[in-house]
Each structure stands twice: as C-alpha cells, then as structure tokens.
C-alpha positions in Angstrom: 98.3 108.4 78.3 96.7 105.3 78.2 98.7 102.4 79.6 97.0 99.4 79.2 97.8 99.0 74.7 100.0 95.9 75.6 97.7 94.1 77.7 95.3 91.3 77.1 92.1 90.8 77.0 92.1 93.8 75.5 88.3 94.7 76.6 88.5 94.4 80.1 91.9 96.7 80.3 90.1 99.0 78.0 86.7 99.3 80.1 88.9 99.2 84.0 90.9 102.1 82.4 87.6 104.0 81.9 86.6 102.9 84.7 89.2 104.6 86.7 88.1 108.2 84.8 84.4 108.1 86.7 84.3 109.1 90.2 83.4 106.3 92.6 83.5 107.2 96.3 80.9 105.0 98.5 77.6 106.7 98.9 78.5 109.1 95.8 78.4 106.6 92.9 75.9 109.0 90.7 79.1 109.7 88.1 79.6 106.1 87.2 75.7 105.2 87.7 75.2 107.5 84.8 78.2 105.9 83.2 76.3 102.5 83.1 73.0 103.6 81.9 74.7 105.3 79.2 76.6 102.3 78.3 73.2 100.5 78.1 71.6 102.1 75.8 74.9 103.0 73.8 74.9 98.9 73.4 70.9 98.3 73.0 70.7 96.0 76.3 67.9 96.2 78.7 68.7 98.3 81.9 66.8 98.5 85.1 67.2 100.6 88.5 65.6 100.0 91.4 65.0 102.1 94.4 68.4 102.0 95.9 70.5 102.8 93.5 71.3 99.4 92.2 71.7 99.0 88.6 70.6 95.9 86.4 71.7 95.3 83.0 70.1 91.9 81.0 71.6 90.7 77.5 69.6 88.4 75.9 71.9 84.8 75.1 74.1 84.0 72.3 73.1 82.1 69.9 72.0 78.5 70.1 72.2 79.0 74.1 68.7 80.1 74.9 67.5 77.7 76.7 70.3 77.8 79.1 69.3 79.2 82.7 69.8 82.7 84.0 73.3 83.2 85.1 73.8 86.2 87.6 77.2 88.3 87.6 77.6 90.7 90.0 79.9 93.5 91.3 79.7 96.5 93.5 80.4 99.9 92.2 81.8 101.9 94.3 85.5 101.8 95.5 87.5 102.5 98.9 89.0 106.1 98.4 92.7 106.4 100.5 95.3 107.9 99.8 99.0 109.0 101.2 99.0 112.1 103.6 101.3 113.8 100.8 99.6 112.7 97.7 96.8 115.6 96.6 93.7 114.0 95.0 90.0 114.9 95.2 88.1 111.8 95.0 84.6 113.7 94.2 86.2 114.7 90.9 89.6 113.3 90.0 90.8 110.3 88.0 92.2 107.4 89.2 95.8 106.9 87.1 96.6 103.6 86.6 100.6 102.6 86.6 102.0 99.6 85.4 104.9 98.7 87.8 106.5 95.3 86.6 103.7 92.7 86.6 101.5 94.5 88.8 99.3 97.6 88.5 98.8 100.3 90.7 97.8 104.4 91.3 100.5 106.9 92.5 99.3 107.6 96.2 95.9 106.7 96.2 93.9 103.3 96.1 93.8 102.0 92.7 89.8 101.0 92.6 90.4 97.4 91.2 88.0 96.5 94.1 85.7 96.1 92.7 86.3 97.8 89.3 88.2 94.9 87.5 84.9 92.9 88.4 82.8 95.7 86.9 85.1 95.8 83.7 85.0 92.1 83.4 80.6 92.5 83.3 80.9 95.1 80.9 83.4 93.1 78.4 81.1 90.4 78.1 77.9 92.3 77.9 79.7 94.4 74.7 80.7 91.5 73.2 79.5 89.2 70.1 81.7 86.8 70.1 81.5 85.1 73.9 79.1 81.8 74.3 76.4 82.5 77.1 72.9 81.8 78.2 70.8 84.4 79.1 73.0 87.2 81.5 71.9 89.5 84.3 74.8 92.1 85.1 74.2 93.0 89.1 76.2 96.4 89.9 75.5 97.6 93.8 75.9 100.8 95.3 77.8 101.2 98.3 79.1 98.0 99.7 82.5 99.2 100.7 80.7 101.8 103.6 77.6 99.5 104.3 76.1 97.5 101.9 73.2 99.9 100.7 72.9 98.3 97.8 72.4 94.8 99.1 70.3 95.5 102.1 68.2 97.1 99.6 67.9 94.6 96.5 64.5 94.1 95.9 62.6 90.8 95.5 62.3 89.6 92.0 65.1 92.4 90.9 66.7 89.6 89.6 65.9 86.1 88.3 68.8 84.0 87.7 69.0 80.9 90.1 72.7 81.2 90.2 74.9 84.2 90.4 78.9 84.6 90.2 80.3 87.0 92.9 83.5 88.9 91.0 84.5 90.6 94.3 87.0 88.3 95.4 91.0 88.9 95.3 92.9 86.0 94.9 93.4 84.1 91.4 92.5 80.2 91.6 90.6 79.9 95.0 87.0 79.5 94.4 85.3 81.3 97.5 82.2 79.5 99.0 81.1 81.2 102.4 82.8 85.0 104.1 81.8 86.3 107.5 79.1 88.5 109.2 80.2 91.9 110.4 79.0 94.6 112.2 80.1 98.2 113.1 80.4 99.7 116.8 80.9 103.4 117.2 81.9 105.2 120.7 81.3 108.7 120.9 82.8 110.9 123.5 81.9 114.3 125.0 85.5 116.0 125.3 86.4 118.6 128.4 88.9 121.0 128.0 90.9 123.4 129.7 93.8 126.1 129.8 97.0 123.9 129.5 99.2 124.0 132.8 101.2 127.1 132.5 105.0 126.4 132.3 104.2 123.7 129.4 105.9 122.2 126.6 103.1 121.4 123.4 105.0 119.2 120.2 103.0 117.1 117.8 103.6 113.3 117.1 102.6 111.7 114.0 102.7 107.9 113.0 103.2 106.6 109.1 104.6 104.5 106.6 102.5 102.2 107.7 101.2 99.2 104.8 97.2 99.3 106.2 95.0 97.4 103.8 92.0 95.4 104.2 90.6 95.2 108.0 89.1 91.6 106.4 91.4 90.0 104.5 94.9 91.4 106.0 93.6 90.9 110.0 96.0 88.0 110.7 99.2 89.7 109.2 100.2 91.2 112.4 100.5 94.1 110.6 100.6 97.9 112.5 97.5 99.7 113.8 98.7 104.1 113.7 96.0 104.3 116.3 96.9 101.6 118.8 100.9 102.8 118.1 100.2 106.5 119.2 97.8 105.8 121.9 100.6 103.1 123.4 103.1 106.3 123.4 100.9 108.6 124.9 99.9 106.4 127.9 103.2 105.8 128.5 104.2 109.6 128.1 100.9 110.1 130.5 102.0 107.7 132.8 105.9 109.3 133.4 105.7 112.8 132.0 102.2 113.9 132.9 101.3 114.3 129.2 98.0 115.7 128.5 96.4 115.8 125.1 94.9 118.2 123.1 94.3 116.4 120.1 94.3 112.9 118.3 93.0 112.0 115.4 93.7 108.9 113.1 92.5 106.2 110.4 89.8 106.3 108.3 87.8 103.7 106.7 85.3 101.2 108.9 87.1 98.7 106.6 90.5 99.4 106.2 93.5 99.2 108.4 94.6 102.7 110.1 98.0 103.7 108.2 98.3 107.5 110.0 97.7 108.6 113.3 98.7 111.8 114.9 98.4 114.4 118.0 99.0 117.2 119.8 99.5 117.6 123.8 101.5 119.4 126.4 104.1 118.3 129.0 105.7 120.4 132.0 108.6 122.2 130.4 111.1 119.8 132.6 110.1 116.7 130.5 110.8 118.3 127.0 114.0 116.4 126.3 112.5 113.3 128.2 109.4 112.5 126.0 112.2 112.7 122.9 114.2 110.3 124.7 110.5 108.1 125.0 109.8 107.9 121.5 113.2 107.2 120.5 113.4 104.1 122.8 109.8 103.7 121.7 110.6 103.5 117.6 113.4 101.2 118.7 110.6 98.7 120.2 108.4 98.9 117.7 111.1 98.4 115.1 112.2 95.1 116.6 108.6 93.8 117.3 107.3 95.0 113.8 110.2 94.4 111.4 108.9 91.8 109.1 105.8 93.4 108.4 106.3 97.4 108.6 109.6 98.3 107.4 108.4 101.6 106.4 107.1 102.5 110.3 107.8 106.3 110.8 107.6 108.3 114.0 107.7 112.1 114.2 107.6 114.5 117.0 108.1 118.3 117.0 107.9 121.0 119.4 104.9 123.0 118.3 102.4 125.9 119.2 100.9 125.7 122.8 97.3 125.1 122.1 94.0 127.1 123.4 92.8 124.1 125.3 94.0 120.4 126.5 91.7 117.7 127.4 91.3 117.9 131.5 93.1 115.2 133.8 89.9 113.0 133.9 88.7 112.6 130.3 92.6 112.5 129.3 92.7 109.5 131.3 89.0 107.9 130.4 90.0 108.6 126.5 93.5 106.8 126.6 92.6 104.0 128.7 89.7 103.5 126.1 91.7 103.1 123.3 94.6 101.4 124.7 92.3 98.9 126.3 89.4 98.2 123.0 91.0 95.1 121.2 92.3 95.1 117.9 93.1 92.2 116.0 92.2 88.2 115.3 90.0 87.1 118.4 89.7 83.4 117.1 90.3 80.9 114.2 88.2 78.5 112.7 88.3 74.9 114.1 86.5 73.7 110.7 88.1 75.5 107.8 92.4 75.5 108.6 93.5 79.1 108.2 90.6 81.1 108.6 90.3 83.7 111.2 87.0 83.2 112.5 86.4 86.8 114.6 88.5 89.6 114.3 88.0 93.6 115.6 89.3 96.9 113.5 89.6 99.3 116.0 89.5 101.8 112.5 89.5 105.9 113.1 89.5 108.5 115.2 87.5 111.6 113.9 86.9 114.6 115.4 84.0 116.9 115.6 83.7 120.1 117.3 83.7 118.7 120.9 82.5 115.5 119.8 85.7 112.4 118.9 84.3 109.7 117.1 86.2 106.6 117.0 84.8 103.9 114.5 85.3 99.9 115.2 84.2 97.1 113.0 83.8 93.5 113.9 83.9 90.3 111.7 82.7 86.7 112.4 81.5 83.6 110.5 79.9 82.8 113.7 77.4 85.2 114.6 77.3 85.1 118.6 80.6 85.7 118.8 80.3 89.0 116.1 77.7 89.9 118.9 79.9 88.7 121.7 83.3 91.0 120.8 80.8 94.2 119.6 79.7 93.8 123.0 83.2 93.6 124.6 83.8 96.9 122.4 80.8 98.4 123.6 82.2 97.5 127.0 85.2 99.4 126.7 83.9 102.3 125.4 80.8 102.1 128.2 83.7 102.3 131.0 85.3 105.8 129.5 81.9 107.3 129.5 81.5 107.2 125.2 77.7 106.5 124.0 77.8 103.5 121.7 75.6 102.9 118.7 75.9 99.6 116.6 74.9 99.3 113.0 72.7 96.8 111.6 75.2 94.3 111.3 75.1 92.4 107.9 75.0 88.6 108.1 78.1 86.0 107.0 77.4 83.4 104.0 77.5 79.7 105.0 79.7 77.8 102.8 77.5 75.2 100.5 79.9 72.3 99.6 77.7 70.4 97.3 76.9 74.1 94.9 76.3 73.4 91.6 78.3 76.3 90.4 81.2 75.4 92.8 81.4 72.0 91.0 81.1 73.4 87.7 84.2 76.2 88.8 86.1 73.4 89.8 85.5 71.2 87.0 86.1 74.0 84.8 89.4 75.3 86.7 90.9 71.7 86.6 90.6 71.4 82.4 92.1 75.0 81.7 94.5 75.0 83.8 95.7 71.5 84.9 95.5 72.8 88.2 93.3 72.3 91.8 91.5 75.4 92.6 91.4 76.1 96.2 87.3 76.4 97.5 87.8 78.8 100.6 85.4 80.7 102.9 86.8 84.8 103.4 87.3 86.5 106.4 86.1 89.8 104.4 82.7 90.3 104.0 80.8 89.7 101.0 77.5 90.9 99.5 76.5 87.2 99.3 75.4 86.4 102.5 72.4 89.3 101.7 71.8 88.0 98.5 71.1 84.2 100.1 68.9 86.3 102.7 66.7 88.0 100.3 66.7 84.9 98.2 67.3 81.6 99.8 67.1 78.9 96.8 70.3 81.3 95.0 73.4 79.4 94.1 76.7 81.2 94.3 80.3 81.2 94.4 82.9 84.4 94.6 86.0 84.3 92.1 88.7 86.8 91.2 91.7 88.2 90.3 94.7 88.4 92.4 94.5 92.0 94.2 96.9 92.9 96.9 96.6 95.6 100.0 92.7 96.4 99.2 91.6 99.8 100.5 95.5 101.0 101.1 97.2 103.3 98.6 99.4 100.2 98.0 96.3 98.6 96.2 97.8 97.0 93.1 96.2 94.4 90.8 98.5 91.4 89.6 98.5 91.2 85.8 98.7 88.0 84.5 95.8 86.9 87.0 93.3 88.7 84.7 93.8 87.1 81.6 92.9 83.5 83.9 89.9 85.1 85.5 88.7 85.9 82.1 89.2 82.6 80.4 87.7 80.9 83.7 84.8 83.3 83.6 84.2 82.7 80.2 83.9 79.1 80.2 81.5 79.3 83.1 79.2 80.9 80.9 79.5 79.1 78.3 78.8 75.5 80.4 76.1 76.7 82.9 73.2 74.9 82.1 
C-alpha cells in the first residue's frame, strides 16, 4: 500500500516511493539505471550516459528564463544496503517498504535508501514538472558513491556544463554545507593458522547487537559502540585469564558505516567454562555503565556450542587480537578553524572471512590531507606488526570550503526570506562527491543541501518529514533566482 497519499509535495513522495521499488545496491545500480533512462524518454528530455555508468538528464528552461546559466543538480544513485541480523531481505531483488512512524519515515529492518534517494526524487520532480521557474537544468545521477566513488572518479570532462551545481546529498535541514573531508580506505589481510583444539575444551559462541551503528562520517564523534572493538575487548581479556583461543570472528560490514554486530566462536579448557560466563557478565555490566547514554539497546550473548574442526594456533590467536584491539577507532582530532568539526577520524569497519583468508576493512577521513595519510599509515602500522598485507585505495580528496560562493550567498539569501531564519554554512565530516567534481573541474561553484536524515547506512535510517517540504521550497527558489 502506498503510504505517502497524505504527504506534501506530492511529487517527490510519489517518485522516493518508486524509488524504493528499484533495486539499488552500490556497484549494482543497472535496475534503477534503466529506471532513469526510461523516465527520460517517457518525459521527452535529453538523456546522456557516459562510460562509467553515470547518467545525465538536460531539460531545456521554463519559459522566459533562457538566458539564465546552467544550473547543475546532482545525486548519487545507489544506496547503503543493511539490515538487522533477523530481518530477511534480498537487496538484489527486493523492495524497500517505506513506514511512516510519527513525523519520521523509515523501513522495517533494513536501511531506508533516503540517502541519497530523497535527492534523486527531488531531480526527478522538477524535471517532470511544468509549472516550476528554472534556467536551463542538468540532472547529475552517479553510480556508486556509497562503496567508492565510481561514478565521480569517472565523470568525464565536458559531461557536464553548468558553472554551478547543487549537491542534494546532505542530511540535515537548514545548514548549507560548503567543504566535507578526504578519505581513504586501508585493508589488512591475514593468512590464518589453524589447528586441532586442545583436547579437554569447552567451544560457546558470543555475539554482540543492538547496537545503533550509522554513518562512520557523520556519527564518528557520538561515542557511539563499535561490535568489533566490544568482542575483540572480551576475547583478549578471556585470552589473557582463561587461555581462550579462537576459531572464528567475524563482524560489520560497510567501509562506511559503523559496525552494529560482531560475533565468534573459540574454545577454553573445560575448567574455565563457568568462568568466561562470569567474564562477560561483569563485562556487559562495564559496558552498560560506560555506554548508557548512547546504546541502550547493547546486547551480549554467549552459548555453549559445537567444538569446532580447527582453532586459530597460539601465535596468530595472539597477532590477530592484539591487531584489532590495538588499530584505533574513533575521532583522532577536531578542527581548530571550523568549531565542532571532527577533523580526522578512523572506522575500524568489518571483519570478513574467506577461506583462510580474514579481511578486516578500515576507512579514514580528514579535511586535512597529511594527517588522512598520517592515521592510514598508523593503521597500516598496526596491521604490519600482526603480520596482515595492507593495501590502500586511492583515496578520494576533501572539498575546501569557498566562503565567498556565489551559490552559498544566493542559499543564504534565499534561506533568510522563506524562512526568517539563519541557515548554518558548515563543512561535513562525511565525504562528498564534491571535492572530485572541483578536481575534474576547478572554475565549478557548489554548495550541498538537504533534508534532515538520521542514522544513514543503519537499519535505523529514517527521514524527518516536515524537512522535505523546506528542502523543496528552498530548492525551488534557487532555481528560480540563479542567474
């Protein structure tokens, strides 16, 4: 049923909800690719696609407007796909189902997609519409921004031509964003060494959960809980008094998003069976007090399970805890120019396992870009000392704030008369596809605006309602005063 018939504006509700029907998972965007060519030609508009993926879509401007410049809006198409342990969805061919809880909306157990897809709806709105005042409009989508940036590494020169271009990625209603930081990914990879477990042991499984997660940009400085860095702090203590070994661990799941669930398997001698209980019982009592205001729904879980084939041997065991209980997680440093503003940060993200390969997956964000370099080296350090081999990606690079933007003035100006109210003009912590743009082309004016979005790229994901209708009215009247 469709649950958007009381909502306004009544376009962008109607083109979010269909939307969430196409099938958007990073690096698998063909569904809703196809979905915007079709619209396209359904409305007569011009439509390019260049090598990448990347999808352009021109409407010509509104009357009496035509000698206006070319104004750039722009959005990424894909969306973060997570979801609750408990909660069955397949991503590659599902439906997102939108809920309207209170003033908010949301999905049941998964991540609701309004990152980016409530920019997306908002491009499509306009371009279907007769009625909206506008000079001539380029409608950027771009593929794959939430798992690397595909599509804005790859934008080719003279794709588009507007000298200014409105980002619609951001996620919080009446701050104007000017500048976001660099990033880059560092991944260890470790050779595990097995053996028989000690005969005489005791194997049980502990899982982590209930945890918030959400964006590894924007909810850094929240304090909230890492799954990975929780389990990891019980098993070197259980290593360190019971002479736990593992046999498993796996947790996280998203470069970019916050690790919600950890869990593993291992073996004590059968002496310590009651005494690693006892451990995580005083240990959920810790974490309970240290982590009250910010993860009420912690949940720890152990149970006695099968003994396993294989544990990891004494030396790795050691090498692959002390790893991850040493790599840093969390705000490294705040910005002594903009107040607020975490300067460099570190995700330590996922654990994956494959065959006798474990992957664990780190991401690093920075509006300064030796000291990105600096903590992806510290990372790289870590993993270096527990015997992992480290590869870096490419590293993307942050956008430096431009104070005197035309289009920020405008935005302001603009804000101010609807609304009789300041706009804040921020720089993000999260990264942004701008900072590529301004690379590929330097003269390009920009600024990033919204609606309010909460826990991005967590199952909690959930879009605030009556933000929309001002980031449509504020949109609108950008178009129609860009010169």
């Amino acid at each position: 049923m469709y649950p958007f018939q009381d909502l306004q504006p009544e376009a962008i509700w109607q083109y979010f909800y269909e939307i969430c029907q196409v099938p958007r998972p990073s690096k698998q965007e063909g569904p809703i690719i196809a979905y915007l060519l079709d619209f396209a030609i359904k409305h007569q508009l011009e439509v390019a696609q260049d090598n990448t993926g990347n999808v352009l879509i021109r409407k010509k401007a509104s009357k009496g407007y035509e000698n206006r410049s070319v104004l750039v809006l722009q959005s990424h198409i894909d969306m973060v796909c997570e979801k609750n342990s408990s909660t069955t969805h397949d991503f590659l061919n599902d439906p997102i189902q939108p809920i309207i809880e209170g003033d908010w909306v949301k999905a049941t157990g998964t991540t609701l997609g309004a990152d980016d897809g409530i920019g997306m709806a908002a491009q499509l709105a306009i371009l279907a519409a007769d009625n909206i005042s506008h000079g001539p409009l380029e409608c950027l989508f771009t593929v794959d921004e939430e798992t690397g940036l595909t599509g804005a590494f790859g934008l080719e020169p003279n794709f588009i031509t507007g000298p200014t271009l409105i980002n619609l990625d951001s996620e919080d209603e009446g701050e104007i964003f000017i500048g976001c930081a660099g990033g880059i990914d560092t991944v260890g990879q470790f050779t595990a060494h097995y053996e028989a477990p000690p005969k005489g042991s005791f194997a049980f499984k502990v899982e982590v959960s209930g945890l918030k997660g959400g964006h590894s940009g924007d909810d850094i400085h929240k304090g909230l809980g890492n799954a990975i860095k929780i389990l990891i702090r019980y098993a070197w203590d259980a290593s360190q008094q019971y002479q736990f070994r593992l046999a498993s661990f796996q947790g996280g799941n998203l470069r970019n998003a916050l690790a919600r669930e950890a869990s593993a398997t291992g073996v004590v001698p059968l002496k310590y069976k009651e005494d690693v209980r006892v451990l995580l019982n005083c240990f959920i009592a810790d974490l309970e007090e240290e982590l009250k205001d910010v993860e009420p729904g912690l949940k720890l879980h152990l149970e006695s399970t099968e003994l396993p084939e294989r544990v990891f041997t004494k030396d790795f065991h050691l090498a692959f805890t002390s790893t991850l209980y040493t790599i840093p997680h969390g705000v490294m440093s705040i910005s002594r120019e903009i107040d607020g503003l975490v300067e460099t940060s570190t995700n330590l993200a996922s654990v994956k396992s494959a065959g006798d390969h474990i992957l664990v997956s780190t991401s690093q964000r920075s509006s300064t870009e030796s000291a990105r370099n600096n903590i992806a080296s510290m990372v790289e350090a870590a993993f270096t000392l527990g015997g992992a081999v480290v590869k870096h990606s490419d590293g993307y690079p942050g956008w430096a704030p431009n104070t005197q933007s035309e289009i920020l003035k405008l935005s302001v100006a603009s804000y101010q008369k609807l609304f009789r109210a300041e706009p804040q003009v921020k720089a993000i912590h999260a990264g942004l596809e701008c900072g590529l743009f301004l690379k590929k082309y330097p003269g390009l004016d920009m600024i990033s605006i919204g609606p309010t979005i909460k826990s991005a790229h967590s199952p909690d994901e959930r879009l605030y309602i009556p933000s929309v209708s001002k980031f449509w009215d504020h949109l609108l009247d950008l178009l129609a005063q860009n010169a």
